[in-house]
KEMISE-772746 format. One record per residue (C-alpha): x, y, z. Coordinates in steps of 0.2 Angstrom, whole numbers. Last residue first. Example, Ala and Ser with C-alpha at 12.3 -4.5 7.8 and 13.67 -1.06 7.14 Angstrom:
KEMISE-772746
{gulum {68, -5, 36}} {gulum {62, -22, 39}} 
***
This chain:
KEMISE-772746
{gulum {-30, -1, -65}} {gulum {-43, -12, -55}} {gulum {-59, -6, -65}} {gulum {-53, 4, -81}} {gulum {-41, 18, -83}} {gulum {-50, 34, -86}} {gulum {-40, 42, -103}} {gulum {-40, 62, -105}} {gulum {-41, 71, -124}} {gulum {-41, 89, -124}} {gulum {-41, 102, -140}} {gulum {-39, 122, -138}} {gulum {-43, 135, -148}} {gulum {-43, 151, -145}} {gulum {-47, 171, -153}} {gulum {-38, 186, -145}} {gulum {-37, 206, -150}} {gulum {-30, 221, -138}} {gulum {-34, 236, -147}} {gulum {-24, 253, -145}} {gulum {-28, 273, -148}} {gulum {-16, 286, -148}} {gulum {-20, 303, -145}} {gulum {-20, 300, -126}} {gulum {-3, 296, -128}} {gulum {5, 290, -107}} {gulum {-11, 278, -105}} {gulum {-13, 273, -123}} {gulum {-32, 276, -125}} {gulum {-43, 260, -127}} {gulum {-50, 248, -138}} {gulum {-54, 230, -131}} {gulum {-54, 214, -142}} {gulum {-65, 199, -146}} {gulum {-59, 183, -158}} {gulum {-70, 165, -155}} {gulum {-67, 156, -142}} {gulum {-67, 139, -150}} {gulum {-67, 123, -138}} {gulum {-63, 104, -143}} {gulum {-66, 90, -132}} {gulum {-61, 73, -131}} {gulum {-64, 57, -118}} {gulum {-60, 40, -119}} {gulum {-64, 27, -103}} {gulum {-55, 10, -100}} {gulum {-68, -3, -95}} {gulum {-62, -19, -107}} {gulum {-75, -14, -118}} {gulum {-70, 2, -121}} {gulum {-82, 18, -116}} {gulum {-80, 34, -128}} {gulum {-84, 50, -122}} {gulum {-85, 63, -133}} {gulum {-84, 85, -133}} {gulum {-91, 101, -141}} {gulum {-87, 117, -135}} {gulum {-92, 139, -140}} {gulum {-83, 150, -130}} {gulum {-88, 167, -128}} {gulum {-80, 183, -120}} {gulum {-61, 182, -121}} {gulum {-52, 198, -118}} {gulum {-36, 192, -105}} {gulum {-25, 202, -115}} {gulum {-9, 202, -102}} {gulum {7, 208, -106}} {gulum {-4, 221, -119}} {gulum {-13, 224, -106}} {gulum {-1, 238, -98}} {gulum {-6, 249, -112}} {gulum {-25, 245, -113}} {gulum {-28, 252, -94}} {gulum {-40, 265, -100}} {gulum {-50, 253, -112}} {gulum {-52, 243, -94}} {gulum {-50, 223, -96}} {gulum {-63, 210, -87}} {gulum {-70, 202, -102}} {gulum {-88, 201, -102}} {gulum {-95, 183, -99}} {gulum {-103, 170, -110}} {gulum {-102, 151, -110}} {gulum {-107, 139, -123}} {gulum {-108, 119, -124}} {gulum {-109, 103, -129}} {gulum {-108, 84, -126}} {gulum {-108, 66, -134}} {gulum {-109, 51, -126}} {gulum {-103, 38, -133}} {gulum {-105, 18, -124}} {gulum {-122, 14, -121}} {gulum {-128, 26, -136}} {gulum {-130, 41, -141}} {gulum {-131, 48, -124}} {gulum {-133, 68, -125}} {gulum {-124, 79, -113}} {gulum {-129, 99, -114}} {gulum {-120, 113, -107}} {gulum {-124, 132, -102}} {gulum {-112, 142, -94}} {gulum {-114, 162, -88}} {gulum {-98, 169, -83}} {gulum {-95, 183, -70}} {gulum {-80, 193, -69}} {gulum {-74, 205, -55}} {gulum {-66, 221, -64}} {gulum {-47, 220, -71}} {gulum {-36, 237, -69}} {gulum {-18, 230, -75}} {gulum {-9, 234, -60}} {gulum {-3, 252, -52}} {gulum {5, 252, -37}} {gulum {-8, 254, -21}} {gulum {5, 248, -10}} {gulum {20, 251, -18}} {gulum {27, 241, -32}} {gulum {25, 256, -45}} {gulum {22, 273, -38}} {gulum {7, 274, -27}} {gulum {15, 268, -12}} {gulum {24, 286, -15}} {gulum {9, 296, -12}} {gulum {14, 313, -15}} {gulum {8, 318, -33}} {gulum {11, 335, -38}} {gulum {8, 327, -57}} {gulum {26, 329, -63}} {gulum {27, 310, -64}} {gulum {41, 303, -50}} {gulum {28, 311, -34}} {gulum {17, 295, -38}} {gulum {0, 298, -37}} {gulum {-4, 299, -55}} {gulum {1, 280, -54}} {gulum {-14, 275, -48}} {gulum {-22, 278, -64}} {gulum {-13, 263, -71}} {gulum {-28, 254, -60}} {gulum {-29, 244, -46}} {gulum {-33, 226, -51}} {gulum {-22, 212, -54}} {gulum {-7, 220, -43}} {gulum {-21, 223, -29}} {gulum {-28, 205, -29}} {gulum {-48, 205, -23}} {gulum {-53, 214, -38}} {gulum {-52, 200, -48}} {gulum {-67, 190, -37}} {gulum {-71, 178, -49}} {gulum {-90, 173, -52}} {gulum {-97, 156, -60}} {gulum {-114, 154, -66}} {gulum {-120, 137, -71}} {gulum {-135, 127, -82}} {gulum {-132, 110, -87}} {gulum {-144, 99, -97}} {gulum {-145, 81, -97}} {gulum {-152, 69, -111}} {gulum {-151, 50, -114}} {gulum {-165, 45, -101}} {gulum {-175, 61, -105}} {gulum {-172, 80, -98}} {gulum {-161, 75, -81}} {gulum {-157, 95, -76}} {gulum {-143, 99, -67}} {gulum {-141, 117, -58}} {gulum {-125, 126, -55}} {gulum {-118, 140, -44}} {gulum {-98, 142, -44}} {gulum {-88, 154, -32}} {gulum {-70, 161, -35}} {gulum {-57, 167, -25}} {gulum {-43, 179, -31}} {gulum {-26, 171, -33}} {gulum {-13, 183, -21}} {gulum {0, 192, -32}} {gulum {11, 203, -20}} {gulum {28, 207, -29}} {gulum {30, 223, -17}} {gulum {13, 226, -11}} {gulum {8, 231, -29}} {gulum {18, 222, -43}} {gulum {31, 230, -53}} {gulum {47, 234, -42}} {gulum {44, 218, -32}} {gulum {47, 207, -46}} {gulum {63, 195, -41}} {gulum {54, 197, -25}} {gulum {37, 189, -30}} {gulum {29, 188, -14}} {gulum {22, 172, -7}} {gulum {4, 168, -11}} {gulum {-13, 171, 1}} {gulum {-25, 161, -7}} {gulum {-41, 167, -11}} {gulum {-55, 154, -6}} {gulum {-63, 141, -19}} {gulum {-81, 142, -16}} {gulum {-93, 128, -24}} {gulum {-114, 126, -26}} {gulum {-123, 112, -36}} {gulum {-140, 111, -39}} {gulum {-152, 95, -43}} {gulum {-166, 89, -54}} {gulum {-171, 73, -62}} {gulum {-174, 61, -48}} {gulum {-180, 79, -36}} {gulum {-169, 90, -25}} {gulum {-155, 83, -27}} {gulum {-143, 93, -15}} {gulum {-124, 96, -21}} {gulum {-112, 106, -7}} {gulum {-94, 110, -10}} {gulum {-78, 118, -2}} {gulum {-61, 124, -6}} {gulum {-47, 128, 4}} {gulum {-32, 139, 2}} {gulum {-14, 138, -1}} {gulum {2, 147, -4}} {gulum {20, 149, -15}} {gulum {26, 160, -28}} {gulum {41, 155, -40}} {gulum {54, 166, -48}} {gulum {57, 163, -68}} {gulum {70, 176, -75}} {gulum {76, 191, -72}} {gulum {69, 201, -86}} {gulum {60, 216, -77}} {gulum {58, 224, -62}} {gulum {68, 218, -46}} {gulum {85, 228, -47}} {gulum {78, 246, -45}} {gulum {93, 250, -34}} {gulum {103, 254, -49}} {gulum {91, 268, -53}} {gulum {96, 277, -35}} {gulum {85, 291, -29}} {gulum {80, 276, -14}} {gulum {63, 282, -9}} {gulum {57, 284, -27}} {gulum {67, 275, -37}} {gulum {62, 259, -25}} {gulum {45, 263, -27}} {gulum {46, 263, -47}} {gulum {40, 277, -58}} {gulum {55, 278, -70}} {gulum {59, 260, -68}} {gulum {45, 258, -82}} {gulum {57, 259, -95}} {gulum {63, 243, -88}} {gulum {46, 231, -92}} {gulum {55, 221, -109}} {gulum {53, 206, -100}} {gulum {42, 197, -86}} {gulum {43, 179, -76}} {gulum {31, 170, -65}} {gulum {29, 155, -59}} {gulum {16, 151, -47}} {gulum {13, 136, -35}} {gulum {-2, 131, -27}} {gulum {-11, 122, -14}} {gulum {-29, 116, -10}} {gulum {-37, 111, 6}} {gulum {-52, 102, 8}} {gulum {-70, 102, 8}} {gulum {-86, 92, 3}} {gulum {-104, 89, 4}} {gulum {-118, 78, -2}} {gulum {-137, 78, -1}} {gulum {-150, 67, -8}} {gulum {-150, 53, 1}} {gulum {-145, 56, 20}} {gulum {-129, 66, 24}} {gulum {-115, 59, 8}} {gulum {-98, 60, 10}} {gulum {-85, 71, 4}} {gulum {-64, 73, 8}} {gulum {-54, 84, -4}} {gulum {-37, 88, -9}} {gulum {-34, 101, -20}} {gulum {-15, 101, -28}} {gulum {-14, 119, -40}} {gulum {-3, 122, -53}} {gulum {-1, 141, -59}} {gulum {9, 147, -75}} {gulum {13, 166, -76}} {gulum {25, 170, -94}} {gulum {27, 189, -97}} {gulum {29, 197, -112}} {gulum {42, 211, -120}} {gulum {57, 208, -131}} {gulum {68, 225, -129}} {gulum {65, 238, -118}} {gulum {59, 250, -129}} {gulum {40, 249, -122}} {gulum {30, 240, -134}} {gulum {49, 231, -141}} {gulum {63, 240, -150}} {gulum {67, 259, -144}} {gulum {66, 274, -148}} {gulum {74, 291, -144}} {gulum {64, 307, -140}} {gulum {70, 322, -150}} {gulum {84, 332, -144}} {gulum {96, 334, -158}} {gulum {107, 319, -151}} {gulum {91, 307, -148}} {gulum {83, 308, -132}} {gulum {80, 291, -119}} {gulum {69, 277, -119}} {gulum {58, 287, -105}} {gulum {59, 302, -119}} {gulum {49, 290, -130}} {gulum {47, 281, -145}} {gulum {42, 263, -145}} {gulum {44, 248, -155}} {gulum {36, 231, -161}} {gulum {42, 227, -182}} {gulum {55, 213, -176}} {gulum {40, 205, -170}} {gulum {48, 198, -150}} {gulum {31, 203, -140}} {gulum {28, 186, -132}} {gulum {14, 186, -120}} {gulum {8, 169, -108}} {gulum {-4, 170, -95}} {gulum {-12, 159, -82}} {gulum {-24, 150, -73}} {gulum {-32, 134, -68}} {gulum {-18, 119, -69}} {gulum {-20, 103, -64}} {gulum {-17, 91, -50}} {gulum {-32, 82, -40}} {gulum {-35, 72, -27}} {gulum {-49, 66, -20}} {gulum {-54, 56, -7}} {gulum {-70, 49, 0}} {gulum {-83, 45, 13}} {gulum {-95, 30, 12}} {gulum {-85, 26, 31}} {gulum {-76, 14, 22}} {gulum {-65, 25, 10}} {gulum {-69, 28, -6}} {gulum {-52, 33, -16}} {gulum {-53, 46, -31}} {gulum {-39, 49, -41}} {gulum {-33, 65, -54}} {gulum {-21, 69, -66}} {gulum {-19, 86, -77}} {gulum {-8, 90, -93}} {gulum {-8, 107, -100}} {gulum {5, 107, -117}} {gulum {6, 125, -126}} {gulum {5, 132, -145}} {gulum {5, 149, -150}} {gulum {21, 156, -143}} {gulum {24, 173, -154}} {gulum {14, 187, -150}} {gulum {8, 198, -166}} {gulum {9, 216, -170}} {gulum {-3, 227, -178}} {gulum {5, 245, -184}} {gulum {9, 261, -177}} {gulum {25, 262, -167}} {gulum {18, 264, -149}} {gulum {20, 279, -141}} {gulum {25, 285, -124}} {gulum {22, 304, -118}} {gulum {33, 313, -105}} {gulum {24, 322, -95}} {gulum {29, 341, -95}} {gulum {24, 354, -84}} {gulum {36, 351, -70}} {gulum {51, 354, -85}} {gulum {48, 373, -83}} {gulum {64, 380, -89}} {gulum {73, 367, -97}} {gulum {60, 355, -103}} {gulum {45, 371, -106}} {gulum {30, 366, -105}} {gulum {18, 381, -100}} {gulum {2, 370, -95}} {gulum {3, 353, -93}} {gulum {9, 347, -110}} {gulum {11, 331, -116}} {gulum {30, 329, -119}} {gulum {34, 321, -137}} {gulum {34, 301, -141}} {gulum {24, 302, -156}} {gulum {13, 316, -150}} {gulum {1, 314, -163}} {gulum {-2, 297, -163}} {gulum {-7, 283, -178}} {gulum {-16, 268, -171}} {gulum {-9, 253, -164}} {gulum {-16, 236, -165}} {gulum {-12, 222, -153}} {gulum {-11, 204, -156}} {gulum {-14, 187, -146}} {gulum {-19, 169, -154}} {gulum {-21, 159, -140}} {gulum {-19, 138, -143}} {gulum {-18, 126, -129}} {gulum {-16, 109, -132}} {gulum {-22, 97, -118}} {gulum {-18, 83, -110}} {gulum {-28, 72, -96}} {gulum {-26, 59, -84}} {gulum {-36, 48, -74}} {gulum {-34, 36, -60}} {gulum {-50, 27, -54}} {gulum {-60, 25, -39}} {gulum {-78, 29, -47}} {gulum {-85, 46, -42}} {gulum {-102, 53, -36}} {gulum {-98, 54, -18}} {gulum {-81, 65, -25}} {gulum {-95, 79, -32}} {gulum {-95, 88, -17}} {gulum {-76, 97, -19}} {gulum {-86, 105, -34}} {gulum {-73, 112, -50}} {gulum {-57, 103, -44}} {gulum {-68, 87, -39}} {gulum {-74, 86, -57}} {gulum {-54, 79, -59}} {gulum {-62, 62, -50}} {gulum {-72, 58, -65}} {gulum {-87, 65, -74}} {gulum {-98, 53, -66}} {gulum {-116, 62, -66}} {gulum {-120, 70, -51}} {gulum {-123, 86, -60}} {gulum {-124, 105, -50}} {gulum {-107, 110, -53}} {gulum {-107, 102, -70}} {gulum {-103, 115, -83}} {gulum {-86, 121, -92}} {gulum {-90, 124, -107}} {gulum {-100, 106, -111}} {gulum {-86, 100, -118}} {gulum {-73, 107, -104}} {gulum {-84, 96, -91}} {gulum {-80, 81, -99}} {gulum {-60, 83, -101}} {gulum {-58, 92, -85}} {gulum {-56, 111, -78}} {gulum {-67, 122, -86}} {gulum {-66, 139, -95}} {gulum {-49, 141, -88}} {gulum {-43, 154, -78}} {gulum {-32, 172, -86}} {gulum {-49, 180, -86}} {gulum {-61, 169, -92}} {gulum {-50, 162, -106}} {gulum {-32, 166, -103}} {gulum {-22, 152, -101}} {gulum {-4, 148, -101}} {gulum {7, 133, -97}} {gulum {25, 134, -98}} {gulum {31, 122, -86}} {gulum {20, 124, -70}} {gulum {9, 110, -79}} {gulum {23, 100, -78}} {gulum {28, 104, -60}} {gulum {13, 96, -56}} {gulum {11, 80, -67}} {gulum {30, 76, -58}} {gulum {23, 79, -41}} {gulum {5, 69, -44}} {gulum {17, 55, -53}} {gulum {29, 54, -36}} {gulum {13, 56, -25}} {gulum {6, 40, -32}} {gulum {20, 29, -33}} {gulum {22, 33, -16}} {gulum {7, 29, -11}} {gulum {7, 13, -20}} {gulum {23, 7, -10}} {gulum {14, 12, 4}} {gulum {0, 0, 0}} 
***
């Protein structure tokens, strides 16, 4: 038994690091639209069903382990995003914005320093990505059970290397007659992006109380990896500037490498059939409280701070005919929980660097209200449908809506992080084999959306963050004994 253990935490450990490797997502949000091959056909539904999806549907409703056949599972998906920004034309093109009275030499208080984007659309590289996920289930002889459960949630991959992607500005520096200089890259720093992965371990215990009612709860870790480029020009309007008046002090900025965030949380489940055919669902995954980044703590608020924001899940599941059930769920992420995800760029006015007459130095960049990308709360709306062709295939489908969570006014610091997607249209199989062993595939489009805003520091330029996904899953449920 221990030997089995083992063997199962060694394959849990290596699946997790893994999906910390280069993942990325950015669908609601920067989560997933679903965690699990069967649930991810139907767009991500199934809070509310009792219908075995597997031990991974634990992940999405900690209740839902009563409900699970003990088997190992595993799943692989490929990822696809499909990122761009568009520039428009400026008439600043890297010039001071006047405050009233610019003059650089005698009056330099009443100029900002504008930064503009060459015009043009511009592509991210990294297109493809691997996401695996395994998951186990083991009843126990009270009628309890455990789950485990490794996968990854959310993320964020950008990779702004187009030889065509430049900036002009005086934060890049002036040219020999004056002029502001440019620079490669959206903020002529070079190659710009960032690359977050998270992996999560949720284990959970749930049991049955009477017939129609189960519950569960357990704790979930995570790890984040984290790495951003081409940021330095922002050193300008860092904390550490500002209380230090050294630029070689701002060491923790930009392109130094992978650093890694630890914490945990808990999640928690409840499912109550209320009638043979009809039944809800209700989940709540609790913020986690993560390490600093402190290879980062010049660009993130509370000096690298980036907690993962809670989210709770509502869902109802209704049994139509003997071959058809419909899914109906409605899931909220709390953005606005996590300072560096949600203050604004606005903040920054407040940071006596600009010449703004601001005095509130956490408001400079890595303080505490430093400025973040400016995401609302999201809510997604989920409607999925299972259909049993036969004994042995059934088919599923599904579409999810929710607004993206993106400002037009925090556009320029969004283009690390274009988490626009709206809809996602899915479509998924399960295939049973004789021998027990379970198949399952599903495909999901998202088809393109994009924000338009003004660039923060060029209020005469305009820029659209575009996206459109697609992503394929297959997952295997070893047979009886496996």
């Amino acid at each position: 038994m221990r030997s089995k253990l083992r063997g199962a935490a060694a394959g849990f450990v290596a699946a997790a690091l893994f999906v910390s490797s280069g993942a990325a997502f950015a669908t609601n949000g920067y989560f997933t639209h679903g965690v699990g091959t069967q649930s991810k056909g139907m767009a991500g539904t199934g809070v509310g069903s009792n219908a075995d999806m597997g031990a991974i549907m634990s992940a999405s409703n900690p209740a839902l382990g009563v409900f699970v056949s003990d088997r190992w599972e595993a799943g692989l998906s490929i990822f696809s995003p499909m990122r761009s920004y568009v520039a428009s034309d400026s008439q600043l093109n890297g010039n001071f914005i006047d405050l009233g009275g610019c003059d650089p030499i005698n009056n330099p208080g009443a100029c900002l320093p504008s930064h503009t984007i060459a015009e043009g659309e511009i592509d991210s590289g990294s297109e493809w990505f691997p996401i695996p996920y395994v998951a186990k289930n083991w009843s126990l002889q009270n009628d309890g059970n455990i789950t485990a459960a490794f996968y990854g949630r959310g993320g964020m991959n950008t990779d702004w290397d187009d030889a065509n992607s430049s900036a002009t500005s005086y934060l890049c520096g002036a040219n020999p007659d004056g002029s502001p200089a440019s620079g490669p890259g959206p903020y002529c720093a070079g190659k710009a992006g960032v690359d977050l992965s998270q992996a999560f371990i949720a284990l959970n215990y749930s049991a049955m109380a009477g017939d129609n009612f189960a519950w569960g709860i357990g704790p979930v870790f995570a790890v984040q990896m984290f790495e951003a480029n081409g940021v330095q020009t922002f050193q300008v309007i860092t904390k550490t500037l500002a209380t230090t008046g050294d630029f070689g002090q701002v060491t923790s900025l930009s392109n130094n490498g992978h650093d890694i965030s630890y914490g945990w949380g808990f999640g928690g489940g409840l499912w109550w059939g209320l009638t043979d055919t009809f039944s809800l669902g209700l989940a709540y995954q609790s913020k986690m409280s993560m390490s600093e980044f402190d290879d980062y703590s010049d660009l993130f608020a509370q000096d690298g701070g980036f907690d993962i924001p809670s989210s709770i899940k509502g869902g109802i599941s209704f049994v139509a005919t003997d071959a058809l059930r419909i899914n109906f769920d409605v899931e909220h992420t709390m953005y606005g929980e996590v300072d560096s995800i949600a203050n604004p760029m606005l903040n920054m006015f407040g940071c006596p660097l600009l010449p703004l007459q601001g005095t509130a130095i956490e408001s400079c960049l890595g303080g505490g209200a430093g400025a973040g990308f400016g995401w609302e709360d999201m809510t997604t709306y989920k409607l999925g449908f299972e259909w049993a062709s036969s004994e042995n295939n059934i088919w599923r489908f599904g579409y999810s809506y929710g607004e993206q969570p993106i400002q037009a006014a925090d556009v320029l610091f969004n283009i690390l992080a274009p988490g626009v997607m709206e809809q996602h249209i899915t479509f998924g199989l399960t295939h049973k084999r004789p021998r027990g062993g379970i198949w399952s595939f599903s495909f999901m489009y998202a088809p393109e959306n994009s924000v338009t805003g003004p660039s923060f520091f060029d209020p005469t330029q305009t820029i659209e963050l575009k996206m459109s996904q697609l992503e394929f899953e297959v997952s295997y449920r070893f047979g009886s004994g496996q």
